[in-house]
C-alpha positions in Angstrom: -26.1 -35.6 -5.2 -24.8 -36.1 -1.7 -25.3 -39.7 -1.8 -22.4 -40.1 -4.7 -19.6 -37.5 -3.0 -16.7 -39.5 -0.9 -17.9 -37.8 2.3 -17.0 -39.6 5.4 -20.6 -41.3 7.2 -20.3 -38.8 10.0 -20.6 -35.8 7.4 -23.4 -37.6 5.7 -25.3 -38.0 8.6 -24.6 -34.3 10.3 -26.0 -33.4 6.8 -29.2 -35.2 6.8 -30.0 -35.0 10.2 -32.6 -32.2 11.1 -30.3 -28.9 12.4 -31.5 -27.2 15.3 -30.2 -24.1 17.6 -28.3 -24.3 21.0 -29.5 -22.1 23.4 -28.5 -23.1 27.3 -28.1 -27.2 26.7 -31.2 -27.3 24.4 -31.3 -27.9 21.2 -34.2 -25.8 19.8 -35.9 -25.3 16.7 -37.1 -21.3 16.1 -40.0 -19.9 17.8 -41.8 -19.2 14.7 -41.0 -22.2 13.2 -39.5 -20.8 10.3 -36.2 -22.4 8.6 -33.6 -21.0 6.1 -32.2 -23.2 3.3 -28.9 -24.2 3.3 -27.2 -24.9 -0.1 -23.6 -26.4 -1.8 -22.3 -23.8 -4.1 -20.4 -26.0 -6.4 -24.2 -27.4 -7.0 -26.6 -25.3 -5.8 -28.6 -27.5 -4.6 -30.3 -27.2 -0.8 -28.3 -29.6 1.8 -30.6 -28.9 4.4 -32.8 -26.3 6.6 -31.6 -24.5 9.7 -33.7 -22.4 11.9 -34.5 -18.7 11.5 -33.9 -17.6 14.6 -36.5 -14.5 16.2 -35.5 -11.9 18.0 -37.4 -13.9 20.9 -34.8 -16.7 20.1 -31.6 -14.1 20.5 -33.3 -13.4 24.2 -33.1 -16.5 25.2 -30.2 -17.1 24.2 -28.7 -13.9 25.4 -30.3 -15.2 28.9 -29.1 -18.3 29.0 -25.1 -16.9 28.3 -26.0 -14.5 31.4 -27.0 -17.1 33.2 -24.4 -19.0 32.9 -21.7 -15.8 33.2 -23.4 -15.0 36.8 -24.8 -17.9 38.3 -23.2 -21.2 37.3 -19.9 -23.3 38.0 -18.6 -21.3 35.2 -18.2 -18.1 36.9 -16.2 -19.6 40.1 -14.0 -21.6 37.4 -10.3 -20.9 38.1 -8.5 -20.5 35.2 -6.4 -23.6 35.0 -10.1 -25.3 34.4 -11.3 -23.2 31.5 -7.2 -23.6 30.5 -7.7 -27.5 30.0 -11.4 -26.9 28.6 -9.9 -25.1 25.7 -7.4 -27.8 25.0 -10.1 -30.5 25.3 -11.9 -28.7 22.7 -8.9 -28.1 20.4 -8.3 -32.2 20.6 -11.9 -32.9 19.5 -11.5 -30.9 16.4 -8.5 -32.2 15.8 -9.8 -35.6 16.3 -12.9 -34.6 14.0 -10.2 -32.6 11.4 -11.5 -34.1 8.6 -15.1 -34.1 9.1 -15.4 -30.2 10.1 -13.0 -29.7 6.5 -15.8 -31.7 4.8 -18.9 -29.3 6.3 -17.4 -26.4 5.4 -16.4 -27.6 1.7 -19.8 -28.4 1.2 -21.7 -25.3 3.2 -19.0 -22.9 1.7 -17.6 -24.1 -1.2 -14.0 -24.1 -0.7 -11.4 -27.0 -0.8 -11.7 -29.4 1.6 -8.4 -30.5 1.7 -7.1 -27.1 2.2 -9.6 -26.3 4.7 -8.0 -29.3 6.7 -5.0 -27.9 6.3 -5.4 -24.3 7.1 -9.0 -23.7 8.4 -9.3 -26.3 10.6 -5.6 -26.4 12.0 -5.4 -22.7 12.4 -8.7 -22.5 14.7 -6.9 -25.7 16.9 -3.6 -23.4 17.3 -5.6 -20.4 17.8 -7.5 -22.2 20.4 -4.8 -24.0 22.4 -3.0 -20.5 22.3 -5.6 -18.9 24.0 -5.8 -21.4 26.2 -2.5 -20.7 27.8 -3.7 -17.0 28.2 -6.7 -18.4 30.6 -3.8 -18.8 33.6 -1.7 -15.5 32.5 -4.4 -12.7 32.7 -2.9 -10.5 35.2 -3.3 -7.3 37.2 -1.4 -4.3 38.6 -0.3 -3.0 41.9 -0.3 0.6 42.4 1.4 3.0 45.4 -1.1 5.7 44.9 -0.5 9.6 46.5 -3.4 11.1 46.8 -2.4 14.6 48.0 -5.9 15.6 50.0 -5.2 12.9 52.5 -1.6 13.1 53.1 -1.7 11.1 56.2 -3.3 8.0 55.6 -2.9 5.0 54.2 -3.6 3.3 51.3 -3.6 -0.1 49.0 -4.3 0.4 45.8 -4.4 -2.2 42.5 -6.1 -2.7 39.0 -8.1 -5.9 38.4 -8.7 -7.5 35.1 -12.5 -8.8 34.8 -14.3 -11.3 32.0 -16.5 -8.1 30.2 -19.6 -10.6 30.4 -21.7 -12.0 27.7 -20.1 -11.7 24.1 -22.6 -11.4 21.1 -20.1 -13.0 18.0 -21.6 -12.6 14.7 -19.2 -13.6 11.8 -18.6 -13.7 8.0 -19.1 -16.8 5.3 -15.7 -17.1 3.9 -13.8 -18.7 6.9 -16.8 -19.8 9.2 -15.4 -22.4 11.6 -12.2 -20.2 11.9 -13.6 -16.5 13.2 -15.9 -18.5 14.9 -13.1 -20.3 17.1 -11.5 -16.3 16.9 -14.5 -15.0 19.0 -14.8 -17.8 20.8 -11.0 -18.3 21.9 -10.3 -15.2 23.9 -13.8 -15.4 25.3 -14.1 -18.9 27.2 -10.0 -18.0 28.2 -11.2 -14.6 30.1 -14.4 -16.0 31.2 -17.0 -14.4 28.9 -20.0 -17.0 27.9 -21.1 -16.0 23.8 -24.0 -16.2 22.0 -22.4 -16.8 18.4 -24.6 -16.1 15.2 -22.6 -17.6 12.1 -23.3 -15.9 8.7 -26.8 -17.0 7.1 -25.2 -19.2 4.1 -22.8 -21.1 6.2 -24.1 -22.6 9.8 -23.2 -25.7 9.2 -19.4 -26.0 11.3 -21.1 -23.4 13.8 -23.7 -25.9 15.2 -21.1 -28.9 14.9 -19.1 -26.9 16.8 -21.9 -26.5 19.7 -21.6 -30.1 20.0 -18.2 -30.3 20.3 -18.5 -27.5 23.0 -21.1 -29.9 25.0 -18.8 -33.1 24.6 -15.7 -30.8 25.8 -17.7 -30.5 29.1 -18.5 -26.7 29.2 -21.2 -25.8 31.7 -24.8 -25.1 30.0 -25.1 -21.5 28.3 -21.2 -20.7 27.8 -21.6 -21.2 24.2 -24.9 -20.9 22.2 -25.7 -20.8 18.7 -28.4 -19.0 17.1 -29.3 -19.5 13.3 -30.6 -16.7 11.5 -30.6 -13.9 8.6 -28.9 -10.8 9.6 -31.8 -8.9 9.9 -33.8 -10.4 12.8 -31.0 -12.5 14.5 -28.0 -10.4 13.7 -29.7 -7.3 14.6 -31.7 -8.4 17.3 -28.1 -9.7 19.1 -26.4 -6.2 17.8 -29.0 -4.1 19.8 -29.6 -6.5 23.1 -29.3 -4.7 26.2 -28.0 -7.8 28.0 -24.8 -8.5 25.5 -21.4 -6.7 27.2 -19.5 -7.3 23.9 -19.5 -7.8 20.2 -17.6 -9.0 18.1 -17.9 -8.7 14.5 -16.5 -10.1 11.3 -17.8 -8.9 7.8 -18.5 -5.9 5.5 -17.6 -2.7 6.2 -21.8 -1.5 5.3 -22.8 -4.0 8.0 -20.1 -3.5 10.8 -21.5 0.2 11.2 -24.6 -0.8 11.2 -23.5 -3.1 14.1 -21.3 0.0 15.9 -24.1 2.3 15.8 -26.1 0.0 17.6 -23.7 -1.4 20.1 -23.4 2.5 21.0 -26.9 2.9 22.2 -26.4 0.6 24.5 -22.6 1.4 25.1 -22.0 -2.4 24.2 -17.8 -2.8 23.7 -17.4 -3.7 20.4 -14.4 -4.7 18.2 -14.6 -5.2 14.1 -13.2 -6.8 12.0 -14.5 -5.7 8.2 -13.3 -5.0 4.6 -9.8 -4.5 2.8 -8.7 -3.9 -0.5 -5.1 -5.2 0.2 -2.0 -3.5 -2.2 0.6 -6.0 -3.3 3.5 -4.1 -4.0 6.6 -5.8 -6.0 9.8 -3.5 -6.1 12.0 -3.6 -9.0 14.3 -5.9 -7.1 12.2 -8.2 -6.2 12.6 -12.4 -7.1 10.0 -12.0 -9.8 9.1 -15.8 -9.9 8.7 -15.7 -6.2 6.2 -12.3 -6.8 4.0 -14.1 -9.2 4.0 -16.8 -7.5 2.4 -15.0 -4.2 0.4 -12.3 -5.5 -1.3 -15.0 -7.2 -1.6 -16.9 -4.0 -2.7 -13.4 -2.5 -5.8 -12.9 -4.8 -7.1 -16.5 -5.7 -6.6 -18.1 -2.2 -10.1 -18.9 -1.0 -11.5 -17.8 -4.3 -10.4 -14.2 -3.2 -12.7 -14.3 -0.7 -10.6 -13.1 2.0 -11.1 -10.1 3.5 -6.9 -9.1 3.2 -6.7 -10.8 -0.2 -4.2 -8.9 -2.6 -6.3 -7.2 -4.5 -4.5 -4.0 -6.1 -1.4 -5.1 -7.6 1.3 -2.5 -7.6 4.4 -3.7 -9.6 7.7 -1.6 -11.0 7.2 -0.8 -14.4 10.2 -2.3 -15.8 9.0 -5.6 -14.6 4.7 -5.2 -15.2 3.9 -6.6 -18.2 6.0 -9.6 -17.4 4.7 -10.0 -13.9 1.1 -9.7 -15.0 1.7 -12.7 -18.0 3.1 -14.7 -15.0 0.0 -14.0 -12.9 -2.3 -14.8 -16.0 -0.7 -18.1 -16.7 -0.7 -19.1 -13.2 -4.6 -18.0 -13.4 -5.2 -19.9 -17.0 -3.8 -23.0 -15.7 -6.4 -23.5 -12.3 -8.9 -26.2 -11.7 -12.0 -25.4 -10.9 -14.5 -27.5 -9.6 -16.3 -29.4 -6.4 -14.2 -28.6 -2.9 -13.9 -32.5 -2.5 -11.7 -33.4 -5.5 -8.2 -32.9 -4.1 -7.2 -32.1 -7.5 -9.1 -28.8 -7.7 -7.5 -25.6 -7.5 -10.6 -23.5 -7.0 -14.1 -24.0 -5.6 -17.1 -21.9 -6.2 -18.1 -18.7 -5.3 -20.3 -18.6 -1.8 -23.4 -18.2 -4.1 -25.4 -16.9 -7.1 -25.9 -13.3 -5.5 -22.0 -13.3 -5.1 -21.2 -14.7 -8.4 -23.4 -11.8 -9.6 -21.4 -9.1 -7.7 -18.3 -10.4 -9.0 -19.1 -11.1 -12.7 -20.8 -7.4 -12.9 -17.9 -5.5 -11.2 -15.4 -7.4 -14.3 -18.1 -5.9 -16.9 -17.5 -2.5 -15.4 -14.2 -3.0 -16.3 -14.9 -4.1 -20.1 -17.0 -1.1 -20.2 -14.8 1.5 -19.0 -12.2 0.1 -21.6 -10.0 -2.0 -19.1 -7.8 -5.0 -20.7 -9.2 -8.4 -19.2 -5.9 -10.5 -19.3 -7.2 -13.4 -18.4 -10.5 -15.2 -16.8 -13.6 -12.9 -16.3 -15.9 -15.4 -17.0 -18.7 -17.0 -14.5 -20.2 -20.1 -15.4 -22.6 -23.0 -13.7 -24.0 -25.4 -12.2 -22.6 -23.5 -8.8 -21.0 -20.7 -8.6 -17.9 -20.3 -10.3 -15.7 -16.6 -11.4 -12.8 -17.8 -13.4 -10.0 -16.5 -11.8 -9.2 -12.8 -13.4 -6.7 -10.4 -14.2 -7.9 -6.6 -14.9 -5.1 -4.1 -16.3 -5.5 -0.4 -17.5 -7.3 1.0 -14.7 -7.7 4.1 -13.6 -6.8 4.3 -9.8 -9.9 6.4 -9.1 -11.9 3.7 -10.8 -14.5 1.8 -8.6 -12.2 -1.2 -9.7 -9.6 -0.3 -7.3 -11.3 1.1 -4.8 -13.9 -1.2 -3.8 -14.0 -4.4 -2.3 -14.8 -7.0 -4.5 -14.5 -10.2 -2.5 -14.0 -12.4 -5.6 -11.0 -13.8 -7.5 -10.0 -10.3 -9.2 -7.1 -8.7 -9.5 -6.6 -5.2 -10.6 -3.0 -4.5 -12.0 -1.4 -1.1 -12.1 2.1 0.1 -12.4 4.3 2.5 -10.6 8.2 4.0 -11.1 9.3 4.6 -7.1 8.5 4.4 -3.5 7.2 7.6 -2.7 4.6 6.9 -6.0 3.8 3.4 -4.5 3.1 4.6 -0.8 0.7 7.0 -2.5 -1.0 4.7 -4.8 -1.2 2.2 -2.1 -2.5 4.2 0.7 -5.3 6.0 -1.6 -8.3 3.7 -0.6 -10.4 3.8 2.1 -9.4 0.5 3.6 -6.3 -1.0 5.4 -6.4 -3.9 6.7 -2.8 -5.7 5.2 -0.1 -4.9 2.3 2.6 -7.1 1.1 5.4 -6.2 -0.1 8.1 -8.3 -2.5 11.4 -7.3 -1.9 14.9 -8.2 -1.3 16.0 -4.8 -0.5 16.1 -4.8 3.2 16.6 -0.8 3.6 13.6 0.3 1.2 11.3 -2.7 3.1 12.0 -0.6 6.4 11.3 2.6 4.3 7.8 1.3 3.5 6.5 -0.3 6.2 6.1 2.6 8.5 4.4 4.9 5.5 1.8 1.9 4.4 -1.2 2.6 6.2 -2.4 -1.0 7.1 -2.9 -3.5 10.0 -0.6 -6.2 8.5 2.3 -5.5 6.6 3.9 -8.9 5.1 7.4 -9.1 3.5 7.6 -11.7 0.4 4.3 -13.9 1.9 0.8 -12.6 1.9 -2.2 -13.7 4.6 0.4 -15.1 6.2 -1.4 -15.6 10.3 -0.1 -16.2 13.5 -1.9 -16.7 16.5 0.8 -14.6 18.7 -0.2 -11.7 15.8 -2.4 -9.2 16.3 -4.8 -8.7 13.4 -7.5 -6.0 12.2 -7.1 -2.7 10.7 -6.6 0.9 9.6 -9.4 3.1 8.3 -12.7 1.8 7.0 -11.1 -1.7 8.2 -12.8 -2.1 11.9 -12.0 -1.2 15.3 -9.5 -3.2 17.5 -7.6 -6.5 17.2 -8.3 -10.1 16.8 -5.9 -12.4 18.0 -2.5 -12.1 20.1 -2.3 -10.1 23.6 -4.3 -7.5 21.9 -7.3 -10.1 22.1 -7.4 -10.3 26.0 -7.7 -6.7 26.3 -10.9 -6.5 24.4 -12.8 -9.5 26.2 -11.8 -8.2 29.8 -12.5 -4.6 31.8 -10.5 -2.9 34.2 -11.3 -2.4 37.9 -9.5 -0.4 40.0 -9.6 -0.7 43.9 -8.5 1.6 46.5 -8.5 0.1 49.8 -8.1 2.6 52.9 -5.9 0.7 55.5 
């Protein structure tokens, strides 16, 4: 029960309180009435209700963020002011560090500890990073020719313009994180968002709101709607009145999302699935390799859309690498997010736990060896972490995301095999490779077909690094320069003197 976790009182009382959505600087609940349930996975059991937001809700919403883009003090903010409203907002979660890792240990299941130490943090950097964008988005000055009127005059230069109102709509495994992605490049350019966080995990989304309000941001800038995909992510998707969206999730729904962002010519940048090779050449510090392709797969309970997924390793050294792996694996604690001494939470719930546990007996029936783990168990939702070898490359297996802590193990005997193996998938969104030789790491790079390539780390994130991907991966960039492009539009303006 929550009574009997060591929660601090501020979590406990966020918890219990009743949730509701921010539209403008309301808190509302939805106009129907209706609420979703809210559960712990390592339990469970329901911590709460949110509200189902209508597609009535999403309007409002979507008004109020206009609003506040067209008409308020927001729109005649110089950038210096939404600059040290970015920072304010990156102090108050740090100051509330612990309580935000708390919500989303118990609203997602993962470690709280580590997301203090890598959720939480991360969004802070990300955020004061983009904050020092706010003062640096810049224009261009052009001498233009204009050969049918050779004898006038002219000034000519390229402005860079806040798109408008952003529609965010983001995933389950890192919720307080892609939300601070979105929202980052956004309130830097200008934009005002109406964020919808994933159905299963609101909970850091509408703590966030408030930290938003207390920050001092004018009224609509940021709103929160809570909702199933369906009505509240669809009905944002196809608004009229959204400029931009952004999207992080699965490759099925992120073209769902683009094919409606087309019929209204909405910009749109996502950021979807990956099936991530981790490839460990023969010279490679094997003790190092195991270390990090373990690392690559189980992080987050492999729910990370890069996770390391397909394991490539040199023949000569497979069979020891994969025992390394399977020992790492075997010797994991699993159990509740708040005991520091866990390794592994729970899976984000029982229809995930299913997916996972069915695509491992896929692999007992095709005849697969199960080195290790491949085993779900309860209360909560918990895939011991597993380790699939003898499998066909063509197999389902490999080809398809599975989003859960499963790795599929394969050998290969040189480069030009690896580049092959590792590029057959329909995804691309990051590849490791484990290496000491610099000359064949230069080789690869260039011929893996993948947003993010990391040498002898995996996941590893910057906020000065663009990120997204290849192929059935998304469309654009989060994070770096690349961001600012996507949140801004181009004006050019030709003055006759």
């Amino acid at each position: 029960m929550l009574s009997e976790l060591p929660i601090l009182p501020q979590t406990r009382e966020f918890v219990a309180r009743r949730q509701r959505m921010l539209i403008g600087d309301q808190w509302l609940e939805s106009s129907s009435g209706e609420t979703l349930d809210i559960r712990n996975p390592a339990t469970g059991e329901i911590l709460g209700q949110v509200p189902a937001a209508t597609a009535e809700d999403v309007d409002r919403a979507v008004q109020a963020a206009r609003q506040a883009f067209e008409d308020s003090a927001w729109s005649r903010m110089r950038p210096r002011d939404r600059q040290n409203l970015l920072w304010r907002l990156a102090d108050l979660m740090e100051r509330d560090a612990r309580h935000l890792a708390e919500l989303e240990c118990l609203n997602n299941g993962k470690s709280a500890a580590v997301a203090q130490a890598m959720d939480v943090q991360l969004a802070v950097d990300f955020l004061r990073y983009m904050a020092g964008w706010a003062t640096k988005i810049e224009g261009l000055s052009v001498e233009p020719s204009l050969p049918l009127m050779p004898d006038d005059q002219f000034h000519a230069y390229v402005r860079r313009e806040p798109v408008g109102v952003v529609g965010a709509i983001v995933a389950w495994n890192f919720p307080l994180l892609l939300a601070c992605w979105k929202l980052g490049p956004a309130l830097a350019t200008g934009c005002t968002v109406v964020l919808k966080p994933a159905d299963e995990t609101p909970l850091t989304a509408l703590r966030l709101a408030e930290l938003v309000l207390e920050a001092g941001y004018p009224a609509g800038v940021f709103n929160v709607v809570t909702g199933t995909g369906v009505r509240a992510g669809a009905a944002l998707s196809a608004h009229p009145g959204v400029n931009k969206l952004t999207f992080t999730g699965s490759t099925e729904v992120g073209k769902l999302i683009g094919k409606a962002a087309m019929d209204n010519m909405t910009r749109v940048t996502l950021e979807l699935g990956g099936k991530s090779p981790t490839i460990v050449l023969a010279d490679a510090d094997l003790q190092q390799a195991a270390t990090g392709a373990a690392q690559a797969i189980f992080f987050n309970q492999g729910q990370v859309c890069c996770a390391g997924s397909r394991l490539y390793a040199h023949r000569k050294h497979f069979d020891n690498l994969v025992a390394d792996i399977a020992g790492i694996a075997n010797s994991m604690k699993l159990g509740n997010g708040l005991d520091p001494s866990v390794d592994m939470g729970p899976l984000i719930s029982a229809k995930q736990q299913s997916r996972v546990a069915g695509y491992i007996d896929l692999g007992r029936q095709l005849g697969s060896t199960i080195v290790c783990g491949g085993e779900a168990f309860g209360p909560g939702y918990f895939v011991r972490p597993t380790v699939i070898a003898d499998v066909d490359q063509k197999h389902r297996l490999v080809q398809e995301e599975i989003f859960g802590p499963v790795l599929v193990a394969m050998p290969f005997d040189d480069l030009d095999e690896v580049v092959r193996l590792a590029n057959d998938n329909p995804y691309g969104l990051g590849a490791s490779i484990w290496s000491n030789d610099l000359a064949a790491v230069h080789r690869l790079v260039p011929r893996i077909q993948s947003g993010s390539v990391w040498v002898n780390c995996h996941s590893a994130l910057d906020p000065a690094l663009p990120f997204g991907g290849y192929k059935m991966s998304g469309l654009g960039r989060e994070m770096g320069a690349a961001a600012i492009e996507h949140y801004t539009e181009l004006k050019s303006v030709l003055i006759r003197l």
